[in-house]
C-alpha positions in Angstrom: -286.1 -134.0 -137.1 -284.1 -130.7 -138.0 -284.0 -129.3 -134.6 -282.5 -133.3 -133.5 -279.9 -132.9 -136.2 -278.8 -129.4 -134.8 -278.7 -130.8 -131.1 -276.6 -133.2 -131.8 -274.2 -131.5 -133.9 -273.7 -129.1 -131.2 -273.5 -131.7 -128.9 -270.5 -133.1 -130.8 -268.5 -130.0 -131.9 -269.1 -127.8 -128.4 -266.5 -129.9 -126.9 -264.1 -128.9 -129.4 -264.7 -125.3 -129.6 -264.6 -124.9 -125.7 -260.9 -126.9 -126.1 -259.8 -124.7 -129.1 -261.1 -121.6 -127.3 -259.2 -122.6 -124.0 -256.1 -123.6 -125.9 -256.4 -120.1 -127.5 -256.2 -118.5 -123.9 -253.6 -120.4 -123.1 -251.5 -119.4 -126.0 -252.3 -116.3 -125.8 -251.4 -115.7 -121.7 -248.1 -117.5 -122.5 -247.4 -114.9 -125.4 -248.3 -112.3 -123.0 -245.8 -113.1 -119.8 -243.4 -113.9 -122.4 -243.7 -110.4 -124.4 -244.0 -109.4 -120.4 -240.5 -110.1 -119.8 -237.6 -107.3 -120.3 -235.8 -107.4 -123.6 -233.6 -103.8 -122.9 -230.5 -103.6 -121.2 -229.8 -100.2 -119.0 -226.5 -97.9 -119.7 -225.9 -98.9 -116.3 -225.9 -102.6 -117.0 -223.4 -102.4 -119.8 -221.5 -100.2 -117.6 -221.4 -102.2 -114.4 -218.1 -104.1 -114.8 -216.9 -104.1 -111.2 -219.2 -104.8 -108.0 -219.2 -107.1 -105.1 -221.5 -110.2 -107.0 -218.6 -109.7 -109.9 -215.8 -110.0 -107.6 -217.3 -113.2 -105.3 -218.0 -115.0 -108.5 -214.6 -114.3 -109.5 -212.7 -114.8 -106.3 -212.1 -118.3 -106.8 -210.0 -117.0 -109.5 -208.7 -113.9 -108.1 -207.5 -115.5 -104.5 -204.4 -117.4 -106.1 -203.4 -113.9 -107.8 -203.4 -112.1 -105.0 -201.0 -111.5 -101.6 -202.3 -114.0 -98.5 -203.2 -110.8 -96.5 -204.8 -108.6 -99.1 -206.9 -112.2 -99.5 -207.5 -112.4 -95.8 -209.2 -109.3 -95.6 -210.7 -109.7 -98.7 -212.5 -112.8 -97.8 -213.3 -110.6 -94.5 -215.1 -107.9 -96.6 -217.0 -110.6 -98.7 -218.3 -112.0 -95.8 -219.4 -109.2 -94.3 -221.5 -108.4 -97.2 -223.7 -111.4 -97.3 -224.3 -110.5 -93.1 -225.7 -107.4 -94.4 -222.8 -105.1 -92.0 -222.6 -101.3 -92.4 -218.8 -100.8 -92.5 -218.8 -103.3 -95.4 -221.6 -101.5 -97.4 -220.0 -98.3 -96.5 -216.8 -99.6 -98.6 -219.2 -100.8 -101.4 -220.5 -97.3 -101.2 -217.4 -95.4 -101.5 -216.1 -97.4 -104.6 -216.9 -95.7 -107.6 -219.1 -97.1 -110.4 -221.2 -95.6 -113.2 -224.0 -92.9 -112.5 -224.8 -90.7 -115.2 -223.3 -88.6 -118.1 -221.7 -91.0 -120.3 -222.0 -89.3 -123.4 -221.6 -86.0 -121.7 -218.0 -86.8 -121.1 -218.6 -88.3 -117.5 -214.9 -89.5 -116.8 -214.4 -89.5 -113.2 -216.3 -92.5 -111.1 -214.2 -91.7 -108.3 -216.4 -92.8 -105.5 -216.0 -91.2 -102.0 -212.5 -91.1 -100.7 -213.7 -88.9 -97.6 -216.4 -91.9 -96.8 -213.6 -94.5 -97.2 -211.4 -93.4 -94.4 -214.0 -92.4 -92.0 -213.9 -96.4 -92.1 -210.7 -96.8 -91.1 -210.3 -97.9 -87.6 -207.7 -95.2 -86.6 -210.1 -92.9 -87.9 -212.8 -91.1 -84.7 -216.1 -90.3 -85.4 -216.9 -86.7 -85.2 -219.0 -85.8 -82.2 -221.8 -83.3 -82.7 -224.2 -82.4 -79.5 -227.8 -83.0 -79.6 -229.7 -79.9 -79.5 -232.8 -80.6 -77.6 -235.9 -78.7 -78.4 -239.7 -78.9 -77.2 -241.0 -79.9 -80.7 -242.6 -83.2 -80.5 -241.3 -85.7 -83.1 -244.7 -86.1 -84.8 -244.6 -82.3 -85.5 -240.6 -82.6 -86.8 -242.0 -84.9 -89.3 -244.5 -83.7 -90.3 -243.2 -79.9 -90.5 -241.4 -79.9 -94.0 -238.9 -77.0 -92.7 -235.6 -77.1 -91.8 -235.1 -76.6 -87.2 -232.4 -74.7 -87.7 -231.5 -72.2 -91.1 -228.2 -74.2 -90.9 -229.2 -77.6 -91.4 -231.1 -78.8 -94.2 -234.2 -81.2 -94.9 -233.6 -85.2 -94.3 -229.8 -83.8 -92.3 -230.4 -85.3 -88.7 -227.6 -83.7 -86.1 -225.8 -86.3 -83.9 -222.8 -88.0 -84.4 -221.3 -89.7 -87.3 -221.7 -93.4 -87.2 -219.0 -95.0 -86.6 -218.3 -98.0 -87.6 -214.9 -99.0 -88.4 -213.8 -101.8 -90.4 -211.6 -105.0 -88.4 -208.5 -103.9 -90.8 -207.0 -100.7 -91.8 -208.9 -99.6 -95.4 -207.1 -97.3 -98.3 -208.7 -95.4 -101.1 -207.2 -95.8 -104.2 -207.5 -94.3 -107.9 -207.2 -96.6 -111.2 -206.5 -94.6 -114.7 -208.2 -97.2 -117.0 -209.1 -97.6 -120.4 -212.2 -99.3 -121.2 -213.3 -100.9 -124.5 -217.2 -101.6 -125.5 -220.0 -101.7 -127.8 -220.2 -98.3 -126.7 -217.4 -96.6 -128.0 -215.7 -97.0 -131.1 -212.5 -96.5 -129.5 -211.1 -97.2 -125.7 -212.3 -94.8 -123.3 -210.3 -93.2 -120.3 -212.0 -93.5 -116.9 -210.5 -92.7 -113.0 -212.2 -95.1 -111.4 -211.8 -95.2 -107.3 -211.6 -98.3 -105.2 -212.0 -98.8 -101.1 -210.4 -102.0 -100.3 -208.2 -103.5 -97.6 -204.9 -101.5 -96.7 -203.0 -104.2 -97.1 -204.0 -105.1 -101.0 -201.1 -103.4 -102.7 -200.7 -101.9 -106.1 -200.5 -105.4 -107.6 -202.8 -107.0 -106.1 -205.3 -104.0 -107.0 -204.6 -104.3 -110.6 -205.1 -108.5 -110.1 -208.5 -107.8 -108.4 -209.9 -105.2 -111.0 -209.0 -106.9 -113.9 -209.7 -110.4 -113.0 -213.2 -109.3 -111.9 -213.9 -107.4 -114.9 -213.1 -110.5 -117.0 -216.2 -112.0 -116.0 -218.3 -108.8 -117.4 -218.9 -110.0 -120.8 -219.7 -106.5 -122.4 -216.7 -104.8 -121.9 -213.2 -105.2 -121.6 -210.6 -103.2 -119.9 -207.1 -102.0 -119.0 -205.4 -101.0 -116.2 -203.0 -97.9 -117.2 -202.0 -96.9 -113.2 -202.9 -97.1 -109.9 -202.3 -94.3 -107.6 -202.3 -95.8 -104.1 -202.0 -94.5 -100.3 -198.8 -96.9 -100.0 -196.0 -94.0 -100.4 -197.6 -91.3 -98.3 -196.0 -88.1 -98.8 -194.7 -86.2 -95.0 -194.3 -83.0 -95.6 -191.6 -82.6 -92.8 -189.2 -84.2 -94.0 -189.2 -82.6 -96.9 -186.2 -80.6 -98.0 -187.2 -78.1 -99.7 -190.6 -77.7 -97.3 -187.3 -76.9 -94.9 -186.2 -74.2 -96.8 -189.4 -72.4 -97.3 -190.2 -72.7 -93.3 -186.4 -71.2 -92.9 -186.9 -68.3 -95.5 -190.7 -67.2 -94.5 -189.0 -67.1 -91.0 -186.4 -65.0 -91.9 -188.6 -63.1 -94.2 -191.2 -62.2 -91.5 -188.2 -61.5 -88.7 -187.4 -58.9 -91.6 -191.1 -57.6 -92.2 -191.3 -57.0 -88.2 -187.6 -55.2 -88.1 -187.9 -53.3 -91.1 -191.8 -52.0 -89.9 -190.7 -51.0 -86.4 -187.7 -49.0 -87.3 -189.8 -47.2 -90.5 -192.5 -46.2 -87.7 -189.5 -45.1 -85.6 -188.1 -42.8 -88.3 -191.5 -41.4 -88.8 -191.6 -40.5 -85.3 -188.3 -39.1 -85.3 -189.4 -36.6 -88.7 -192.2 -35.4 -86.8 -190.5 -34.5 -83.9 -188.0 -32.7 -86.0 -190.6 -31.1 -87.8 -192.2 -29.8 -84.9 -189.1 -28.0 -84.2 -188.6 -26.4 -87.5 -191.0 -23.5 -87.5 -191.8 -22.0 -91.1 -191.3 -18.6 -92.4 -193.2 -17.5 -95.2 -192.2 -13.8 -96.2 -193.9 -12.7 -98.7 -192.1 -10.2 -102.0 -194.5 -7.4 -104.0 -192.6 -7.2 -106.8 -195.5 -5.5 -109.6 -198.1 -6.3 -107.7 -196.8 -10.3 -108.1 -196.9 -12.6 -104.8 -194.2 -15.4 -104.4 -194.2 -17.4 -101.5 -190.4 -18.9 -100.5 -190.3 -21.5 -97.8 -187.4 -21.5 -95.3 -186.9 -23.6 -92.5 -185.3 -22.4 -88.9 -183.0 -25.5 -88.0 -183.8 -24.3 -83.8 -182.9 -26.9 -81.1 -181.0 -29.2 -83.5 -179.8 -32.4 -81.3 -176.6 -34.2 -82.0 -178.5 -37.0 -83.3 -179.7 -34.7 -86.2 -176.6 -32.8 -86.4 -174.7 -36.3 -86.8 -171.8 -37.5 -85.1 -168.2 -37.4 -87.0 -165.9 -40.2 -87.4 -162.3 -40.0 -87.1 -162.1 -39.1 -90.7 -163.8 -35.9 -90.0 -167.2 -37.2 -92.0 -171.0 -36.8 -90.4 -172.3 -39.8 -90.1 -175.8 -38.4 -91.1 -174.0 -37.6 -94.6 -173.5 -41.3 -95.2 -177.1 -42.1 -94.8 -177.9 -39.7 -98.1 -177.8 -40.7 -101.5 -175.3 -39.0 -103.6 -177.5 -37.9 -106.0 -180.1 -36.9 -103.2 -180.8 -33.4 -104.3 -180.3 -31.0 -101.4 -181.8 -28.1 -102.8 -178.7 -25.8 -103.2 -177.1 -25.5 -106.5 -173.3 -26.0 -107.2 -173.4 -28.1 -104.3 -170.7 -31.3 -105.5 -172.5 -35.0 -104.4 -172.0 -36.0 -100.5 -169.3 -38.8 -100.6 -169.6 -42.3 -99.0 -166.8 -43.6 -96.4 -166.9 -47.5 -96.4 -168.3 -47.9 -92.8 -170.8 -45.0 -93.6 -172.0 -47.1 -97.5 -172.5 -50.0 -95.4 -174.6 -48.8 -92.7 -176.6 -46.8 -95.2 -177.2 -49.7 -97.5 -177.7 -52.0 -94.1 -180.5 -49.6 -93.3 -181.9 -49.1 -96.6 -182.1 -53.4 -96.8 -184.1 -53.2 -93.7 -186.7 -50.6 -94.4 -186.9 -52.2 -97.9 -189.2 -55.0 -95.7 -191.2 -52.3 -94.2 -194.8 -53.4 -93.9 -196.1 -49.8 -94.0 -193.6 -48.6 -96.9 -194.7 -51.3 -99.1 -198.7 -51.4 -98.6 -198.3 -47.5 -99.3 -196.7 -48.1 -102.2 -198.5 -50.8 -103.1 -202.1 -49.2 -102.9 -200.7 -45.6 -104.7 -202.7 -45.0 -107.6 -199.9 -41.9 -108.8 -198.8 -42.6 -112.4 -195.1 -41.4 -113.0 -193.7 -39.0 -115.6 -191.9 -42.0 -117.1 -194.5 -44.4 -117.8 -197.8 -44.5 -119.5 -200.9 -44.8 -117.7 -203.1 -46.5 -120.4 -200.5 -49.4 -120.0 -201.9 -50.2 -116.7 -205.6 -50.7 -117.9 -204.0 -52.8 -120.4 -202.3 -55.2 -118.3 -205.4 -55.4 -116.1 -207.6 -56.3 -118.9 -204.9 -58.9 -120.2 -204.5 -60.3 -116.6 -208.5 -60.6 -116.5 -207.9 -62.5 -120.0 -205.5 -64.7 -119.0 -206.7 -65.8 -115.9 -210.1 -66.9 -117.2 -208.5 -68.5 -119.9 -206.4 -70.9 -117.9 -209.6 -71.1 -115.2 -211.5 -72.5 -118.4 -208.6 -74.6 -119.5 -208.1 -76.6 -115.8 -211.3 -76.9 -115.5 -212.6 -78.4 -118.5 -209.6 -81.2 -117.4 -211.8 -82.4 -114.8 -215.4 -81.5 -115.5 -217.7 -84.6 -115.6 -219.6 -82.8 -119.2 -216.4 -81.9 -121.1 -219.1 -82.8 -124.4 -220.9 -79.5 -123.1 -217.7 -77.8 -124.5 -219.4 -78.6 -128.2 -222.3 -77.0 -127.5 -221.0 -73.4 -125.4 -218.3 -72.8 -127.7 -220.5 -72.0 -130.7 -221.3 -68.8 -128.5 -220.2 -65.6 -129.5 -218.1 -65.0 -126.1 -216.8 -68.0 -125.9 -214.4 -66.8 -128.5 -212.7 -64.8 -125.0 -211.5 -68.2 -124.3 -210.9 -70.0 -127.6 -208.8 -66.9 -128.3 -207.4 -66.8 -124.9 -203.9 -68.1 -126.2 -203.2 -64.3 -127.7 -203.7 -63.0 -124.1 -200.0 -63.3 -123.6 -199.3 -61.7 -127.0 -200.4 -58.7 -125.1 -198.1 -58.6 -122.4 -195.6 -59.2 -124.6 -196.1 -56.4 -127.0 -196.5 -53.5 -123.4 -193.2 -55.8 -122.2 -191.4 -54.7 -125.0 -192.8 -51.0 -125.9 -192.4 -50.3 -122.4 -188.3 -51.5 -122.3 -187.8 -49.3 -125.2 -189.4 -46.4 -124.3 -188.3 -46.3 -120.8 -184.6 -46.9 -122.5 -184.7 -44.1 -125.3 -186.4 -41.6 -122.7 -183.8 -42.2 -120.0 -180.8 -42.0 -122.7 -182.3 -38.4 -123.7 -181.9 -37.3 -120.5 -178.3 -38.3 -119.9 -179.1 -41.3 -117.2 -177.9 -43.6 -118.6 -174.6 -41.9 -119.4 -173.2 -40.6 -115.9 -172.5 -44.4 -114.3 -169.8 -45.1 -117.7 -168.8 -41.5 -118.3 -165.4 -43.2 -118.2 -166.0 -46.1 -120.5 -166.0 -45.7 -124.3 -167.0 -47.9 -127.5 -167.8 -51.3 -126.9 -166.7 -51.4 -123.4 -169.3 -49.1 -122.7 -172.0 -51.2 -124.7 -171.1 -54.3 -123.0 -170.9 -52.9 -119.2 -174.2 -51.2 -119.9 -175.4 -54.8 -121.4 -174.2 -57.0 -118.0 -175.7 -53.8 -116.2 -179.3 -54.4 -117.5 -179.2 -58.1 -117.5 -177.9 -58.2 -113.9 -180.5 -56.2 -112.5 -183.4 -58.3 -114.0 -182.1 -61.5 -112.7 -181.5 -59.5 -109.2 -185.3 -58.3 -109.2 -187.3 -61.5 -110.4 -185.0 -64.1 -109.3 -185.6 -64.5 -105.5 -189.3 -64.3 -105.6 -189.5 -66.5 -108.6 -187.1 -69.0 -106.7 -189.7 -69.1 -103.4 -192.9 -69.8 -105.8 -190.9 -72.7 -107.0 -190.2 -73.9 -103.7 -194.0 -73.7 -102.9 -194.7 -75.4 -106.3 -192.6 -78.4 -105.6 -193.8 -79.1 -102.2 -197.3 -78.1 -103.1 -197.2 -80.7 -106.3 -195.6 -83.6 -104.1 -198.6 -83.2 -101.5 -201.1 -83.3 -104.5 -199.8 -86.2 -106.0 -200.0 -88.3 -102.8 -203.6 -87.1 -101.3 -205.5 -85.6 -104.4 -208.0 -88.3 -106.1 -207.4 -86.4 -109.0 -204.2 -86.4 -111.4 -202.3 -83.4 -111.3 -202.2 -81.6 -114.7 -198.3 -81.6 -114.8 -195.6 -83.7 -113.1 -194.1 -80.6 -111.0 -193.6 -83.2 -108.1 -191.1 -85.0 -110.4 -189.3 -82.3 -113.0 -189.1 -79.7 -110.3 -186.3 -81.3 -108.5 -184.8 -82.4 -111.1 -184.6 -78.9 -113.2 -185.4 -76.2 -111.1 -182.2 -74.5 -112.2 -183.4 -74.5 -115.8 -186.1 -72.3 -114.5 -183.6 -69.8 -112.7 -181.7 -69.5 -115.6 -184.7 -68.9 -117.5 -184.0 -71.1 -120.5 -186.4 -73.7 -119.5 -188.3 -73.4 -122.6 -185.4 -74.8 -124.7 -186.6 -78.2 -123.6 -189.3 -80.5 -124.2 -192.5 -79.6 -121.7 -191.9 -83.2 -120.4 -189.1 -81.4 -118.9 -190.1 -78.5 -117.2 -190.7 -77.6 -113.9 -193.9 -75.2 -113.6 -195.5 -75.4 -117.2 -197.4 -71.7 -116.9 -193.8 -70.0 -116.2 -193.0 -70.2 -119.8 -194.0 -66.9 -120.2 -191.5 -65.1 -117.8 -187.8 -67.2 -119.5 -189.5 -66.0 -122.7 -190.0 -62.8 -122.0 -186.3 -62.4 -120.0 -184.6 -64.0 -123.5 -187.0 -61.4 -125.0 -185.5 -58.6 -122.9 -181.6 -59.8 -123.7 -182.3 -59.6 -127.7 -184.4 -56.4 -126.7 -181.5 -55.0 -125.0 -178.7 -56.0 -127.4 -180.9 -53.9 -130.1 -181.3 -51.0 -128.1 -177.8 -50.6 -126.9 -177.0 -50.7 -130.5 -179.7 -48.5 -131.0 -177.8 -45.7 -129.4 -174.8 -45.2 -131.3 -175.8 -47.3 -134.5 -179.9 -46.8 -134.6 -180.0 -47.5 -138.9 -177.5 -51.3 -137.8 -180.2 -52.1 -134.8 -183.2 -51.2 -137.0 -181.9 -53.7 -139.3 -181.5 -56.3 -136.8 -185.0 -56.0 -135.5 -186.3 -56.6 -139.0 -184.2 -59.6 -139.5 -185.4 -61.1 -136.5 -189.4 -60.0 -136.8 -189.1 -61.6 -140.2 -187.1 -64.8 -138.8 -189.7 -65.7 -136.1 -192.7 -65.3 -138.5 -190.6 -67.7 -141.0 -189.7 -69.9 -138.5 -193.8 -70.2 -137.1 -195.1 -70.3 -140.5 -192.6 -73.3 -141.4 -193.4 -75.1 -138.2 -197.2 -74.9 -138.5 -196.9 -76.5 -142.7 -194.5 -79.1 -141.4 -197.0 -80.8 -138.9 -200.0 -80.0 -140.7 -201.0 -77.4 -138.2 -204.1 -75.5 -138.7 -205.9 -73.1 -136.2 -208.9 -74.1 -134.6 -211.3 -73.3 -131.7 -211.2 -77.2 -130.1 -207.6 -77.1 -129.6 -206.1 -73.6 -129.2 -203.4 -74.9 -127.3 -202.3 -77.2 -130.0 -198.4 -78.4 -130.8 -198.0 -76.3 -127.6 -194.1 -77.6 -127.2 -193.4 -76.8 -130.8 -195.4 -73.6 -131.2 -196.5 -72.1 -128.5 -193.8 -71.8 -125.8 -191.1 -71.6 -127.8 -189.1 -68.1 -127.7 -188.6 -67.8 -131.5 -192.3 -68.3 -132.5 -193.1 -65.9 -129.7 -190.8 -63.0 -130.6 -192.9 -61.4 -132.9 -195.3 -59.0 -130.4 -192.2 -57.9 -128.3 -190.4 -56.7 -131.1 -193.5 -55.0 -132.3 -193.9 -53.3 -129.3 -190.6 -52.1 -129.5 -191.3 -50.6 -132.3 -193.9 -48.4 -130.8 -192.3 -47.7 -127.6 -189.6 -45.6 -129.7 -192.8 -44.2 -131.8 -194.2 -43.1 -129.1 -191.0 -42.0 -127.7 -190.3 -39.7 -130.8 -193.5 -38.2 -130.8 -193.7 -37.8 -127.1 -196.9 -39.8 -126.7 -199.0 -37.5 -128.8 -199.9 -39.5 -131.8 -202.8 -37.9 -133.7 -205.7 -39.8 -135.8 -208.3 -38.2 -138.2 -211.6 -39.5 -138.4 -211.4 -42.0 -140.7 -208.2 -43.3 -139.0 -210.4 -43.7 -135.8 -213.2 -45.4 -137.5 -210.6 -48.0 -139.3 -209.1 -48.6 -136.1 -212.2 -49.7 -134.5 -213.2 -51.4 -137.2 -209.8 -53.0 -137.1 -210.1 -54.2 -133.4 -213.9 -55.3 -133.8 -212.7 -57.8 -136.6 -210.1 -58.9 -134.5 -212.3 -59.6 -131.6 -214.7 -61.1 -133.5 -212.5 -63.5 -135.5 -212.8 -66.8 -134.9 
């Protein structure tokens, strides 16, 4: 009876079970494809806020916004991406969009601009011939090494493809600012788009926008578009002109000016094989001197010179008047006005002399009246500055500026977080070497013979114009050319660069030019100037003005100019300090360059190092460069510099 009972109950409740257990399966496979599915979103997917699916489900939209034309070819493109063609996907291809390094300070999704126009139906296809070789294309395969050491792994030669789009295509560059979950504030992006040549800036901005409207996890906001609309021909140019004009007449010089050097040469050796030398020898107390004298045999007219109808050799004319002749008592050779002018005509010429100035150039001979551990201080400087500024540009458009963080806890980064006192440098050698070069030449009377006749303040002033004129004569024209080739150089960046260029040159450079010339071109705001890094030089020629004022003073009223310098050391470190309190300025390693317009260009926050270095030019000038340390002055002084190198 028991073992009925337990039949039929399991008859009963089996049923059951089996449906419980089944429905338990069930459940449990629909938890599993529905735990299955993907709950994360990419970087990439937050990110994505313009591509071709965002812009056809948006065009419905964006077609009434837009030019007829721009949506012609549009509607072209669109199509041709659903049939799959190659030109099309090559425009998709060179659009920018995110990849990678978004917290690294990735700002540049430029895309391909190179790609872009080898769409562009005016645009060839660059040939390259097929080499042939006996290598079986089983073995190419399969063999994981380059053919050739030139080409590299997966690069087939052959010809580009080429296929061109059915309307003319234009890379363009977008400054945007994008807001998201991301980032707490808007975030600055280039982004580059390939589209049709005949959407224009506005429709552009219509088309990004509009489409980026239907990506719901990000907003944004176009700032600019830099477009291939307003092309930039360098031939009409004006001051492109100019340039051509003056490296013409420039080179017509180098070529003049090197043929008749190498002509004079050939006429002094000549000469000099005719001038046999006699060396007698005296034995006075068993002493030897040696005296040189030369036998003027076979001397030709043209060496003898021809006179003019004034009686003077023309040969005469060509000297200097303080060319030392080697005879004493002998009164200065005097200039007729047809003899100054060929001599100064010739000297102009040879001035351009390719072999002169590379000799010159490459001569490693330090002069009496300079110091020689200036040079190796410049050199360093220069070494300083330009890896500072290499650093600086670079960082702009680096795609992991947040790297910055990390490398600058280094020990020599602090070369480039303290690059800003590079300048200091050449500032303090500008000025010691002015005022050592000035008091030197005044003790030997050189600077007295051209106003022998002048007294008092007429003196001081002449002497004054005559400094200040011959700095403007010897930096002006170079400095003139380099902003000709700055200007032209800017415009053609501007156009054609995918980048931004770091300052508008292309605009302020026609505009104030002559602010540079002058050299007071740091009086204005940097919005304002025309070729940012020459700061430096209008600086350091308003330097050499006060510089000059001081030491002309110096001469005949040394305790009045002494003065003067203090009062204007103690003025420019006021006038800093005061600045830096008022807008909350303190010194840091993120921002060296900070409140650059109000700080650091500026001539009376500057003036500081020159004057200082004036200063030791007339120490070293009094103690005729021998300046002794003890010991313990040495060890100080090194201890001095390693704290200052070491500072942050």
């Amino acid at each position: 009876m028991m073992v009925f009972t337990l039949i039929f109950c399991f008859a009963i409740f089996a049923p059951v079970t089996r449906s419980e257990v089944a429905g338990t399966k069930n459940v449990t496979h629909k938890t599993t494809e529905k735990n299955s599915e993907p709950n994360v979103t990419s970087l990439a997917s937050q990110l994505n806020f313009y591509n071709p699916e965002l812009l056809t489900a948006r065009w419905g939209i964006v077609s009434e916004l837009i030019s007829r034309e721009c949506q012609h070819d549009i509607e072209q493109y669109i199509a041709a991406l659903r049939n799959g063609e190659k030109w099309a996907l090559k425009m998709d291809d060179a659009s920018g969009r995110y990849s990678t390094g978004w917290f690294w300070g990735n700002h540049f999704w430029t895309g391909s601009k190179g790609l872009c126009e080898t769409i562009n139906p005016s645009k060839k296809s660059i040939r390259v011939k097929r080499q042939v070789t006996n290598t079986s294309r089983n073995e190419r395969s399969a063999s994981t090494t380059p053919i050739s050491p030139s080409q590299a792994e997966g690069y087939g030669p052959g010809s580009l493809d080429d296929d061109p789009a059915p309307f003319p295509v234009s890379f363009n560059v977008l400054r945007i600012r994008l807001k998201s979950n991301l980032t707490e504030q808007g975030k600055l992006l280039h982004f580059g788009m390939c589209l049709p040549f005949t959407c224009k800036q506005k429709d552009i901005h219509f088309i990004l926008e509009e489409t980026a409207r239907g990506f719901k996890k990000a907003t944004l906001n176009v700032e600019s578009i830099r477009s291939q609309h307003h092309d930039f021909n360098v031939w009409q140019d004006t001051t492109f002109i100019i340039l051509c004009i003056v490296t013409s007449l420039v080179i017509m010089m180098v070529i003049c000016g090197t043929l008749y050097d190498v002509r004079i040469q050939k006429e002094k050796q000549k000469l000099n094989s005719l001038h046999p030398t006699c060396i007698p020898f005296n034995n006075n107390n068993n002493n030897v001197s040696e005296v040189t004298t030369k036998l003027d045999i076979g001397l030709t007219e043209e060496k003898i010179g021809r006179k003019d109808s004034l009686g003077n050799t023309e040969s005469d004319n060509f000297a200097s008047p303080s060319q030392d002749t080697g005879i004493e008592n002998v009164k200065p050779k005097t200039f007729t006005r047809k003899g100054f002018f060929v001599w100064l005509a010739k000297k102009i010429i040879l001035s351009f002399s390719l072999r002169t100035n590379i000799k010159s150039i490459c001569d490693q001979r330090v002069g009496s009246d300079t110091i020689a551990v200036i040079h190796g201080l410049k050199s360093i400087s220069m070494a300083w500055v330009i890896l500072g500024h290499t650093c600086i540009i670079a960082f702009k458009f680096s795609d992991n500026m947040e790297y910055r963080k990390i490398v600058q806890k280094e020990f020599l980064f602090q070369t480039i977080s303290n690059g800003a006192f590079s300048v200091d440098t050449f500032f303090f050698t500008s000025g010691l070497l002015v005022s050592f070069l000035y008091f030197r030449s005044n003790a030997k009377g050189k600077l007295e013979s051209p106003y022998i006749k002048y007294k008092g303040l007429t003196k001081g002033l002449i002497r004054f114009v005559g400094l200040i004129v011959y700095r403007f004569a010897r930096l002006s024209a170079p400095y003139l050319f380099v902003l000709g080739v700055v200007e032209v150089c800017m415009k053609w960046f501007h156009y054609n660069s995918i980048f931004e260029p770091a300052a508008l040159d292309h605009e302020n450079c026609p505009k104030y030019w002559w602010r540079n010339i002058l050299y007071i071109n740091t009086l204005f705001p940097t919005e304002q100037m025309c070729m940012l890094w020459s700061w430096y030089i209008s600086d350091d020629t308003q330097f050499y003005i006060v510089g000059a004022v001081i030491l002309i003073l110096a001469s005949s009223h040394f305790k009045s100019a002494s003065i003067l310098l203090v009062v204007f050391m103690l003025s420019s470190w006021t006038t800093t300090g005061y600045i830096a309190y008022t807008n909350k300025h303190i010194p840091g390693t993120d921002d060296p360059l900070a409140h650059f317009d109000k700080i650091y260009d500026k001539p009376w926050t500057r003036l500081g190092p020159y004057l200082v270095g004036m200063c030791v030019g007339w120490i070293l000038f009094k103690t005729d460069c021998k300046i002794r340390m003890t010991k313990v002055m040495s060890i100080q002084f090194c201890q001095r510099v390693f704290y200052t190198l070491s500072a942050e």
